[in-house]
N, C-alpha and C positions, 0 to 999 in steps of 0.2 A: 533112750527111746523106750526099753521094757517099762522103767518105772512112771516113764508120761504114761502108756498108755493103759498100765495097770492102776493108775490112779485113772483113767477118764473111764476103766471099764468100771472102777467101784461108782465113782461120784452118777454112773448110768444106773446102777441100780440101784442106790437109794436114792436119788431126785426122780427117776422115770417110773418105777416099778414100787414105786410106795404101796403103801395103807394099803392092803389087798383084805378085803373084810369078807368076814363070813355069813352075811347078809347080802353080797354080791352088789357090793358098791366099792368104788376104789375112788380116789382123787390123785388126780397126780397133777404135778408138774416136767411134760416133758422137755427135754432141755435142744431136742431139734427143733420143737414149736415155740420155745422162747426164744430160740436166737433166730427165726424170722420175723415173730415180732419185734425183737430188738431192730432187727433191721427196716423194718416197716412204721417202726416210731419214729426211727433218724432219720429216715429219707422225708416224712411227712408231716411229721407232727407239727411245725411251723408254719404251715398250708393251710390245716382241718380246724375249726370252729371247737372240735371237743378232743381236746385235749388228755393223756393219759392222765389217771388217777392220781395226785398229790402221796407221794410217800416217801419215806426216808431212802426206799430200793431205788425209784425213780432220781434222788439225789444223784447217787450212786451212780446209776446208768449216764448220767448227766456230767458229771464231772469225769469218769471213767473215759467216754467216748469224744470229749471236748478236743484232742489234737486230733480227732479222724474225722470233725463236721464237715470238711469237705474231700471227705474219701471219694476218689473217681467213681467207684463202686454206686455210692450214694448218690453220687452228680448224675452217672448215669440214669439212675431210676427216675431220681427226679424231672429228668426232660423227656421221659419215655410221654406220649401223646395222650396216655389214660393210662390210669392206676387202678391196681387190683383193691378187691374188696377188705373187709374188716375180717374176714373168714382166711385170710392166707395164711396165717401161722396155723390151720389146719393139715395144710401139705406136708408138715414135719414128720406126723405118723405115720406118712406111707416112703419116706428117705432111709437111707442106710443109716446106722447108728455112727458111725464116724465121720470127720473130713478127710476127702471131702464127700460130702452130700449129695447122692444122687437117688432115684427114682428106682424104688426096691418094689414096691407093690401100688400099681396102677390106681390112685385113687375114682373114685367115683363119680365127685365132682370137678368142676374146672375151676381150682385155685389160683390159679395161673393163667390172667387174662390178659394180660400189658405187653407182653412179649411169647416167644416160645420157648416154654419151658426148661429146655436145654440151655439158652439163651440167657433167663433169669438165673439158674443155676451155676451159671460160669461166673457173672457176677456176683451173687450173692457168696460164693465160696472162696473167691476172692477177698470181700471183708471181711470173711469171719476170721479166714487163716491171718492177714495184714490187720486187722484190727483189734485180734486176738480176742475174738466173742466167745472160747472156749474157757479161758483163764479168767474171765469176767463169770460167766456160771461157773465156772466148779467154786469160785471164792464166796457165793453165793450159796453153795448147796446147805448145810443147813438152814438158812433161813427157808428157802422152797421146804423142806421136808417141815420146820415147825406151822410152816403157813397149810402145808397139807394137813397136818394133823388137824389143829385149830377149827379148816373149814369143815373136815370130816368129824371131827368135831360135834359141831355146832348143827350137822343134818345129824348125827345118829340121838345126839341130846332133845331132839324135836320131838322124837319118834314118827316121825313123817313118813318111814316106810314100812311101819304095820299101818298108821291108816288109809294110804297107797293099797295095802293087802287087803284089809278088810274090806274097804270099797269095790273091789273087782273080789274078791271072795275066791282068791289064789294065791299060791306066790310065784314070782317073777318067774317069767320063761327064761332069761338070760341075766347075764350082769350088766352092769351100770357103770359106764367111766367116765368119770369127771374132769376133765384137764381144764386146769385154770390157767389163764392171759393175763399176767400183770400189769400189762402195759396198754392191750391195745381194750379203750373203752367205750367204742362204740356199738357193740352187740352183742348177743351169743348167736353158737347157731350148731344144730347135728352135726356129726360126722359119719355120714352113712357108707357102708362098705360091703361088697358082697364076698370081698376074700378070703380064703379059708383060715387064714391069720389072723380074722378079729370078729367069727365064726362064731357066737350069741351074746356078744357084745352091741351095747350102745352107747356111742361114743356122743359127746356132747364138748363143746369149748364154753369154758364160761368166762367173761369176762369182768374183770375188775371196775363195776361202774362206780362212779361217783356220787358219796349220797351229799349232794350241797350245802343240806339242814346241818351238814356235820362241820362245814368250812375248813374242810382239811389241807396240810398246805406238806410241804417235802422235808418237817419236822417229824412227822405222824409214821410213823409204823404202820406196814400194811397190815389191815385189819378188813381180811376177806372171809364176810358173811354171806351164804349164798343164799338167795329168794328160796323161798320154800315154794314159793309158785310157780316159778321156771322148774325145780327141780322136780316136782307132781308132772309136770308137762311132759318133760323128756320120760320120766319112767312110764308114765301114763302109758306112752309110745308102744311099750313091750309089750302093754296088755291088751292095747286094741290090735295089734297087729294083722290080727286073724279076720276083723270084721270086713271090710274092703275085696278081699280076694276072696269071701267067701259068697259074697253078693254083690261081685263088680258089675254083671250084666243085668241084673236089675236096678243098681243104684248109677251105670251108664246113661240107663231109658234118663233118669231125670239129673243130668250132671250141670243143668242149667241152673238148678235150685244151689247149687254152690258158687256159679262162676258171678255172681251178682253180689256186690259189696254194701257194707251199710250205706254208702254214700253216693248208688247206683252208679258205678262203675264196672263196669262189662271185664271179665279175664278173660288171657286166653282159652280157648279147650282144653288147649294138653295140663291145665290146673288141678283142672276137676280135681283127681284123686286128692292132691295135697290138699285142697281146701276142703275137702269132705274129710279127713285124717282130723288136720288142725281143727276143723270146729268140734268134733265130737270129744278131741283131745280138751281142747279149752274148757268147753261146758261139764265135761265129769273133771276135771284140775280145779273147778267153782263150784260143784256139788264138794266134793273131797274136803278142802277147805273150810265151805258154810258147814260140816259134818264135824268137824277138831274145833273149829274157833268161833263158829256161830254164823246167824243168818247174815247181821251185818259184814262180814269179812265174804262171804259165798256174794253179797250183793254187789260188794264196792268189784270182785273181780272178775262180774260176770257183766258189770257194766264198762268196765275197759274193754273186754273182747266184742262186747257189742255194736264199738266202733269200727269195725273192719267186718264182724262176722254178724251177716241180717241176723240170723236163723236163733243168735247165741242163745237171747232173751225169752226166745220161745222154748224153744228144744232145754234151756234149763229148768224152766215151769215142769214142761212134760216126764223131765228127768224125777219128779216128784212121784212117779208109777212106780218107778227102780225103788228108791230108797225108803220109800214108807211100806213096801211091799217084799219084803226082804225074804221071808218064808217060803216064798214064789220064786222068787230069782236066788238060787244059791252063788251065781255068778255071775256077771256082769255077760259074761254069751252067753247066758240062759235069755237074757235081755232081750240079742239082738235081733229076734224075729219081729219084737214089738217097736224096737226103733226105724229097720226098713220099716212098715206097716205107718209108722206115723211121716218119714219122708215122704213115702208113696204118696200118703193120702194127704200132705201137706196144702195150704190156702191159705194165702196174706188173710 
């Protein structure tokens, strides 16, 4: 029993606790949010239109878990009345490090929408322990640590985050955490937290998408390359942090000029903040860009977010006072008095 578990507290910290860089980026792979995923690919992945990413790992997991496809554990999830979202193997950072798994630090969001959490966690601890999703990662733990390296990699080789710096004309208030989802490929999405356990961190899940031009199939090795656009986004995050609370009641007065989509679609109210976050996050991640790789690369990704965010197209025009005026603005909040002033005074 000492040598299990001195073997599952090594393979914790070098698969969890990887790459910790000194430019305050880490990637990791944790192995509580991979064995939700694991478990969130078996119970569904036969159901969903978009399927986990083709790789040798995914072989692997395939043939590995073949005599548990019909684990009660699974059967149950699967007739539960609605399933949780693509963001559940987010819940992993806030479980205890061993099985079984339970609920150490109150996350933020509601991972856990299909049942009650207690509820899912009875079942899910179930499979891991009878399905033995422990002995599956640790036989894995190199390959997660070379795929960390690779992705970290592939961001530090870009230089992506000095021109992140130079663009806001700081450096980063907090660190930057990267957890990559090998499995589940429908999204990414934050991991926001106000506890003092992950106290000036920004936490982010990335997922393993599929690039199809590649026609990858479960001969192929994972070869996880992260968007340099997603990644400008999430960090972006750190450095606007401040604009919002520091001019909530004035940018309150006009919270309607956010909740209206390119495709005039009404949001709730309680959006406001996030869709005022996200567009200005969007439009300086397509300034940033067009600034490293040219106007066409700043165009082609200032016209994707123009399809959800009216404003993108405009407010990226006007983001042309910022960056030709650099002398003036040492810092992107040297800015922000002139960005309120142009929401204020905004007109289709």
């Amino acid at each position: 029993m000492r040598i299990k578990s001195f073997l599952f507290g090594l393979f914790f910290m070098v698969a969890s606790n990887a790459l910790h860089a000194k430019n305050g980026l880490t990637v990791e792979i944790d192995h509580r949010m991979e064995a939700l995923s694991i478990f969130y690919t078996l119970a569904t992945a036969d159901t969903f239109d978009i399927k986990p990413t083709p790789s040798t790992y995914y072989k692997d997991l395939q043939e590995y878990f073949a005599p548990f496809k019909d684990h009660r554990s699974l059967n149950w999830y699967r007739n539960l009345k609605s399933w949780d979202g693509y963001d559940i193997a987010s819940l992993g950072l806030f479980l205890s490090d061993r099985h079984p798994l339970k609920v150490k630090v109150q996350p933020e969001g509601h991972y856990i929408v299909s049942s009650p959490v207690d509820t899912f966690l009875y079942h899910f601890n179930n499979f891991y322990k009878e399905c033995k999703v422990g002995e599956f990662i640790r036989r894995h733990g190199d390959l997660y640590r070379s795929i960390c390296e690779s992705a970290k990699g592939t961001i530090d080789t870009s230089g992506i985050l000095g021109d992140i710096q130079a663009f806001y004309g700081k450096t980063s208030p907090g660190e930057f955490a990267v957890y990559l989802d090998l499995l589940n490929n429908m999204g990414n999405n934050a991991i926001p937290s106000d506890s003092k356990k992950f106290k000036g961190k920004r936490m982010f899940r990335l997922a393993y998408l599929n690039d199809k031009a590649k026609s990858l199939t479960n001969d192929d090795a994972v070869a996880f390359t992260p968007q340099l656009n997603i990644i400008t986004q999430e960090i972006s995050h750190l450095f606007l942090q401040s604009f919002i609370p520091s001019y909530r009641q004035e940018l309150f007065t006009i919270r309607n000029l956010f909740l209206t989509t390119s495709k005039g679609e009404t949001l709730k109210e309680s959006q406001w903040e996030n869709e005022a976050d996200e567009l200005i996050v969007r439009v300086c991640t397509a300034k940033i860009l067009e600034q490293k790789f040219g106007k066409e690369k700043g165009s082609k990704e200032i016209e994707n977010q123009s399809r959800h965010f009216r404003l993108a197209k405009p407010m990226y025009a006007f983001f042309d006072t910022y960056t030709s005026n650099r002398n003036e603005f040492k810092t992107f909040a040297d800015f922000y008095p002139n960005l309120l002033r142009y929401l204020e005074g905004y007109n289709e």
